[in-house]
N, C-alpha and C positions, 0 to 999 in steps of 0.2 A: 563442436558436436557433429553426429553425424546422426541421418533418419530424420524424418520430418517430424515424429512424434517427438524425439528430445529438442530441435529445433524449438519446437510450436513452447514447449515446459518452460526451455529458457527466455527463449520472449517473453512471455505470462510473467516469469520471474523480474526480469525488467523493468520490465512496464509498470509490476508491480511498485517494487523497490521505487520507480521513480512519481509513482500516484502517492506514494508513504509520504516523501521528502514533499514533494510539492504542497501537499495539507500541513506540515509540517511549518512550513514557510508562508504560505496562507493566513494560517488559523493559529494563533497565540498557544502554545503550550497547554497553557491553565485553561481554557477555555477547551479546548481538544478530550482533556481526563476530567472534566464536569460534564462534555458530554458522553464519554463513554460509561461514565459511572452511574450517570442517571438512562445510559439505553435499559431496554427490559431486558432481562435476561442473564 
């Protein structure tokens, strides 16, 4: 990438993707879609 502003997006994407996996690895599956289904909203 070039420019700091796509730089900064693809980090964010990252970091993302690696905050997903790690809860992922954490937090049991079934446990992860009980709580997403009981969030509000």
């Amino acid at each position: 990438m070039r420019g700091l502003e796509k730089v900064r997006a693809e980090v964010s994407l990252t970091a993302l993707a690696y905050n997903i996996r790690r809860v992922l690895n954490l937090v049991a599956f079934d446990e992860l879609m009980a709580a997403v289904k009981a969030a509000p909203g």
